[in-house]
NUDOKOL-456500 format. One line per field, with one value per residue (C-alpha): residue in one letter; z, y, x. Coordinates in steps of 0.2 Angstrom, whole numbers, plus 5000, padded with zeros to 4 digits. Example, Ala and Ser with C-alpha at 12.3 -4.5 7.8 and 13.67 -1.06 7.14 Angstrom:
# residues 2
res <- (A; S) .
w <- (5039; 5036) .
v <- (4978; 4995) .
u <- (5062; 5068) .
# end
This chain:
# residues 363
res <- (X; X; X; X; X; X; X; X; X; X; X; X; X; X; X; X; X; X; X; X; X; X; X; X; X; X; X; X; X; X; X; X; X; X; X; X; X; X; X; X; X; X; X; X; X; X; X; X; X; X; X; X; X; X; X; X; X; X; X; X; X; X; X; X; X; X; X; X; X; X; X; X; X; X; X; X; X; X; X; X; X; X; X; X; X; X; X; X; X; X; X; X; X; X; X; X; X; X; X; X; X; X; X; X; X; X; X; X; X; X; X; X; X; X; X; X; X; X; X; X; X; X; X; X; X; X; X; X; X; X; X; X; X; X; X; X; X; X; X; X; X; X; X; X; X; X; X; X; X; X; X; X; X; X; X; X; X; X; X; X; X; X; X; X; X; X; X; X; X; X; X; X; X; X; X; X; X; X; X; X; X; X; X; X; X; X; X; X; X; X; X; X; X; X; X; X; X; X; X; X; X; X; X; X; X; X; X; X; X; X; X; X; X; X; X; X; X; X; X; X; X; X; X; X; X; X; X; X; X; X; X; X; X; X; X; X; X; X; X; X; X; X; X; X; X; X; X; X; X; X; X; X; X; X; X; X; X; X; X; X; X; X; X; X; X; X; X; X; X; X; X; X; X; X; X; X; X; X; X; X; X; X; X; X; X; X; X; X; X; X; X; X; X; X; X; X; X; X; X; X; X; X; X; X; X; X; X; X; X; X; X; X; X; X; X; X; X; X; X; X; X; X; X; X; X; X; X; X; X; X; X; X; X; X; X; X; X; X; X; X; X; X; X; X; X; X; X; X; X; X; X; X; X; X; X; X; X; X; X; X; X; X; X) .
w <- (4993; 4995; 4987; 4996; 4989; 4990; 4998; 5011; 5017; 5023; 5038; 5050; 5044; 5055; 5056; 5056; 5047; 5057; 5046; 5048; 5037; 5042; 5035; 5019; 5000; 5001; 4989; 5005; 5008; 4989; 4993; 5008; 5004; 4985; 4994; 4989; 5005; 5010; 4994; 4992; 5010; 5009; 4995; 5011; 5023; 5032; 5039; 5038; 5051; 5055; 5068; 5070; 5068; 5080; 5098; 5109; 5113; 5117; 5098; 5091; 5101; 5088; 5074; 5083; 5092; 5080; 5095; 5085; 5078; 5060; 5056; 5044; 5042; 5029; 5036; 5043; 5046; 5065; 5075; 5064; 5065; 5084; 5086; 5080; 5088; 5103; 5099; 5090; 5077; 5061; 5044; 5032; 5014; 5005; 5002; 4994; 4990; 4987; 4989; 4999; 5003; 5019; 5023; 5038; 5037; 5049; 5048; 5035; 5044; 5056; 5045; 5043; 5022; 5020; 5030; 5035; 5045; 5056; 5066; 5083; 5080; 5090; 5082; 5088; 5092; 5098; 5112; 5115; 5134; 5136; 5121; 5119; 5101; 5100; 5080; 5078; 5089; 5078; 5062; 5067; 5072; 5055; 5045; 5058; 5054; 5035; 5033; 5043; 5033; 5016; 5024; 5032; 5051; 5062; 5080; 5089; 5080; 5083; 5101; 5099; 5110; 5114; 5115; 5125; 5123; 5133; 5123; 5117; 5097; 5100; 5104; 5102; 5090; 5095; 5107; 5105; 5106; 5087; 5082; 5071; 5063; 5063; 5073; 5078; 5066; 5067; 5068; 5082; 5093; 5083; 5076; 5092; 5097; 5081; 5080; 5099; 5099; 5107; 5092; 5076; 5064; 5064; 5050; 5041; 5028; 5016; 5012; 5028; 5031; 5014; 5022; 5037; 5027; 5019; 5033; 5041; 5027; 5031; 5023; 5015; 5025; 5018; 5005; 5004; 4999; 4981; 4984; 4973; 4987; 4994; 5012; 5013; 5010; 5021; 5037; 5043; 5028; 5014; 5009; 5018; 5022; 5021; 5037; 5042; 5059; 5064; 5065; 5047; 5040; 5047; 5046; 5032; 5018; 5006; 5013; 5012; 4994; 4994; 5002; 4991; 4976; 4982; 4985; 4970; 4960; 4969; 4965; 4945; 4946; 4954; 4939; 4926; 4935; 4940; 4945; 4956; 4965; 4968; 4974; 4986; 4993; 4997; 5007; 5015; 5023; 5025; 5018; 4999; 4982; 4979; 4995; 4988; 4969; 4979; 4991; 4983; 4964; 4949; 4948; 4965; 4955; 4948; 4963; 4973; 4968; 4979; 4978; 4990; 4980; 4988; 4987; 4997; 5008; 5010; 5015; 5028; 5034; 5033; 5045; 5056; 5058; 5063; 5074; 5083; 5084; 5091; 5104; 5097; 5098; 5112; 5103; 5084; 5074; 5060; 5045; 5032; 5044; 5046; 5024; 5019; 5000; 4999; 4997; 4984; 4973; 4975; 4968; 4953; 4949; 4950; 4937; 4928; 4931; 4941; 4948; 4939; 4955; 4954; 4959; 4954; 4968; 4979; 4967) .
v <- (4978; 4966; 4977; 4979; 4966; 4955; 4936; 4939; 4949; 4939; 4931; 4936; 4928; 4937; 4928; 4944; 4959; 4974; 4988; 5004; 5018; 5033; 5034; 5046; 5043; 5033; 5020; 5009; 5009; 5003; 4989; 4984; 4983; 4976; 4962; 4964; 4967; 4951; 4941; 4947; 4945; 4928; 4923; 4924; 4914; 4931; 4935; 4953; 4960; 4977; 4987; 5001; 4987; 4977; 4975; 4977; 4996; 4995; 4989; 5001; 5015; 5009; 5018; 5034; 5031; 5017; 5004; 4990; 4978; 4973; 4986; 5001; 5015; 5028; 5043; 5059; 5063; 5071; 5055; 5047; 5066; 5065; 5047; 5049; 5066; 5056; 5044; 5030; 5021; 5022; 5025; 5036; 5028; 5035; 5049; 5053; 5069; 5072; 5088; 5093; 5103; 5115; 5130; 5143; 5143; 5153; 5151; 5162; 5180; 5182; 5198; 5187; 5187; 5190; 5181; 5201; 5201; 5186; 5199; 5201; 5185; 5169; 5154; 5135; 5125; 5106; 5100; 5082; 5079; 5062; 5056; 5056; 5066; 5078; 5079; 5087; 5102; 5103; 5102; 5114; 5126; 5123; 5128; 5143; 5149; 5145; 5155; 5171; 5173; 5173; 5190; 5195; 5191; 5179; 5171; 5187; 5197; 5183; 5175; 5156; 5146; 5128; 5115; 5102; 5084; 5071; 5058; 5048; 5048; 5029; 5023; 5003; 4999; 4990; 5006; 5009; 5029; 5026; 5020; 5006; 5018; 5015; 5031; 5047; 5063; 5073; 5090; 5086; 5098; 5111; 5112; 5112; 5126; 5134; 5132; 5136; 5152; 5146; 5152; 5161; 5150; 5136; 5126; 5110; 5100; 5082; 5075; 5075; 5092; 5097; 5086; 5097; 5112; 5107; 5102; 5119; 5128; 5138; 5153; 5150; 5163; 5157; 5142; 5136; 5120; 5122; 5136; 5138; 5141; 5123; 5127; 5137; 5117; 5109; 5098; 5083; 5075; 5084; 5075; 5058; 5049; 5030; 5024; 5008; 5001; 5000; 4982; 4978; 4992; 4984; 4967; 4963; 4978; 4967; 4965; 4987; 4985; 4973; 4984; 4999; 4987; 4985; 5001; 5009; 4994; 5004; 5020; 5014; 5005; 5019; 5031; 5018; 5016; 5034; 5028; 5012; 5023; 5035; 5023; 5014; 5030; 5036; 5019; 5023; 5037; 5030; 5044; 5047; 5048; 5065; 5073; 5066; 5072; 5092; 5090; 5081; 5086; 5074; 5068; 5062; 5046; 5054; 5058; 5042; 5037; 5037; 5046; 5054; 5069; 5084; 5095; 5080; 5080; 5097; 5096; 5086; 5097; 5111; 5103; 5097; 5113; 5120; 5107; 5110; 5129; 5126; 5116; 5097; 5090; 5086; 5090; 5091; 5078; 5074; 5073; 5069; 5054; 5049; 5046; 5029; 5030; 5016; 5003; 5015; 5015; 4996; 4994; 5010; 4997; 4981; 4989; 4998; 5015; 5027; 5028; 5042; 5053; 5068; 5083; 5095; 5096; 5099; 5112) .
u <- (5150; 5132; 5121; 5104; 5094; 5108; 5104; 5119; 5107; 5097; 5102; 5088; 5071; 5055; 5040; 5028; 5030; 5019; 5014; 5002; 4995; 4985; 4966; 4973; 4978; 4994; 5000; 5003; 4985; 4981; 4992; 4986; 4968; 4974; 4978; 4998; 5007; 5003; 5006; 5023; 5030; 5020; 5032; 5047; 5037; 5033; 5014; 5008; 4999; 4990; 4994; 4981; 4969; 4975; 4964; 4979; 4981; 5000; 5000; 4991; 5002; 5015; 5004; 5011; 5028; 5033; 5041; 5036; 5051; 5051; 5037; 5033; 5021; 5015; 5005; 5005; 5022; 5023; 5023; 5039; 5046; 5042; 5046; 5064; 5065; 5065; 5078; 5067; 5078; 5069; 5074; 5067; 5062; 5050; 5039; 5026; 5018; 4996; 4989; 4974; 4960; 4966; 4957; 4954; 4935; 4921; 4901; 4891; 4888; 4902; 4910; 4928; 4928; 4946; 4963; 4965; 4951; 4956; 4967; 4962; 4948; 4950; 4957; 4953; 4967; 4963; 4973; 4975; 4978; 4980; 4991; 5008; 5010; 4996; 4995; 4979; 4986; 5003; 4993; 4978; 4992; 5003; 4986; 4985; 5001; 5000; 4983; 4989; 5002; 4994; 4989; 5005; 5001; 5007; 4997; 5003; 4989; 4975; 4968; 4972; 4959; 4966; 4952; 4955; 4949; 4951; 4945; 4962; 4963; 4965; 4947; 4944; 4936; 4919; 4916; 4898; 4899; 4906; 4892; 4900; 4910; 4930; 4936; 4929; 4927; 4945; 4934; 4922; 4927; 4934; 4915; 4906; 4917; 4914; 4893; 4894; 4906; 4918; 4929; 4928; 4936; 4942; 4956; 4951; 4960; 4955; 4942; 4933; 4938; 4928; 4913; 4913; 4914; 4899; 4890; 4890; 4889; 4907; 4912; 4932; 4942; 4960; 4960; 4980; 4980; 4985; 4997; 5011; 5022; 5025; 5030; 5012; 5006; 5017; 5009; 5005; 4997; 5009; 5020; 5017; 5034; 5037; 5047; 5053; 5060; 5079; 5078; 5070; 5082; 5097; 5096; 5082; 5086; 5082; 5064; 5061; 5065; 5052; 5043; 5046; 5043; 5025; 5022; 5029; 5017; 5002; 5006; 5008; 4993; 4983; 4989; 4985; 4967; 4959; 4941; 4945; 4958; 4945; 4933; 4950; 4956; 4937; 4934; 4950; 4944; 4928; 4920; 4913; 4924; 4914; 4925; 4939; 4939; 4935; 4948; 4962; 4957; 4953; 4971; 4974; 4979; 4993; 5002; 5004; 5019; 5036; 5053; 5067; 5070; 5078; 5061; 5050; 5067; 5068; 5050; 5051; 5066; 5057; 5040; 5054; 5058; 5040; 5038; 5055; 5052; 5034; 5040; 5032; 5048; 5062; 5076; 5083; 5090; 5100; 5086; 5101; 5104; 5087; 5085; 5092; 5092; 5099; 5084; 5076; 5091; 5093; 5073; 5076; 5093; 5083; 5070; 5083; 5076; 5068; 5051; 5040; 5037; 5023; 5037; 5026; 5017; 5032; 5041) .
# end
């Protein structure tokens, strides 16, 4: 049998390789801005180009419902769950898994000092109206349900108050109500809601999220984001998976395992290089490497490496799941179907081991 990597492989040669990662610590990101995405694909005659950074909208869309052909992504995992939910052909890769600040917080003097007294309070959730996967919704309720429970409750015993904003999360960049800025602040109208009371707590999570903390001087109701009990952890941004579209997976394999190459080279650089990762991931999310160090903790750089161990699996399975149960997604799907291990194992064989992957996190 041709092994992955394998020249007979290698029949269909694209010109452009589309690729897209969300504004969060990902080894993908340290590629990309080291400047090694571009230099390895070059090495096969293949451009790389950005898609969330792109100017046409119906390119940028791909960042979310990954239509794009030859074109992969590492982010928050709803829009690939969503995207294959609704019959996208996309294979799963990689995953990687960083912890991160995520708390249920409330301004200083509104009496809600304990997860237990959140019962009967109102809780915010942001609703999206104009896109087509509302993530922020799906995470803010995630968080929500994570937080109650710590406390034994569940969103029968609270009042949750959907926000709605009709502001798409894909704004142009250019548009001057960003004032120069690359996108709008996640928590924008959550804290409006928050300062204006609308609601009496609200969930954050990252670096930004910490920022916003900060900024309002918020009182930690339920803090969840080191919990031992990974499924407490579990959303959007944790773990982060690696997909990749059914053309590329199909018909250029041996171009994901050099995908997978570069990425796992990021994640063992990052380890090897604690402050420049800081100062990368911090530019990432264009916010400061002070948010970072408090939301994601001082050894963020040890967990950007990449694996497909049955705990990061499981975890998917398992956001899958909420998402399903919460009504996010059309229909199930076959998660066991949607994993090709097949390019990893070709890399771990090229190399002649296995990549060091930060399980802890995920145990």
């Amino acid at each position: 049998m041709t092994s992955p990597s394998s020249p007979a492989d290698t029949g269909t040669s694209p010109g452009v390789l589309w690729y897209t990662r969300c504004p969060v610590p990902s080894p993908l990101g340290i590629a990309a801005r080291q400047g090694w995405l571009a230099e390895s694909f070059a090495e096969e005659g293949i451009a790389i180009e950005s898609i969330i950074d792109s100017k046409d909208r119906s390119i940028r869309e791909s960042h979310f419902d990954h239509h794009l052909a030859w074109s992969f992504r590492q982010g928050g995992n709803i829009p690939p769950i969503w995207a294959r939910a609704n019959g996208r052909a996309t294979r799963l890769v990689a995953i990687t898994w960083t912890d991160e600040f995520q708390a249920i917080v409330t301004l200083p003097g509104s009496g809600i000092a304990s997860a237990e007294a959140l019962a009967g309070r109102r809780l915010a959730v942001p609703r999206r109206v104009n896109d087509l996967i509302d993530f922020h919704r799906a995470t803010a309720l995630k968080g929500i349900v994570s937080g109650l429970s710590l406390a034994g409750l569940s969103t029968g015993d609270v009042t949750l108050v959907e926000l709605p904003i009709e502001e798409s999360v894909i704004v142009a960049q250019g548009d001057p109500s960003l004032f120069g800025l690359r996108r709008r602040h996640p928590y924008f109208r959550e804290v409006e809601a928050l300062v204006r009371g609308e609601v009496d707590a609200i969930f954050l999570k990252g670096a930004e999220g910490i920022v916003v903390a900060n900024l309002i001087g918020a009182q930690v109701v339920a803090e969840f984001g080191n919990y031992p009990d990974p499924k407490i952890r579990i959303n959007n941004g944790t773990p982060r998976v690696l997909t990749v579209d059914d053309a590329l997976s199909r018909q250029r394999p041996d171009l994901v395992v050099r995908l997978l190459d570069v990425v796992a080279r990021a994640g063992r650089w990052a380890e090897a290089h604690p402050d420049e990762t800081l100062r990368f991931v911090a530019r990432e999310i264009a916010t400061n490497e002070e948010a970072v160090l408090a939301s994601n903790g001082p050894d963020v750089h040890r967990h950007l490496g990449i694996g497909l161990d049955a705990p990061l699996v499981e975890a998917i399975g398992h956001f899958k799941d909420f998402l399903l149960e919460w009504g996010f997604l059309p229909a199930d799907f076959d998660l066991d179907a949607w994993v090709d291990h097949a390019p990893l194992r070709a890399l771990h064989a090229q190399v002649g081991h296995a990549e060091p992957v930060a399980l802890a996190a995920a145990a």
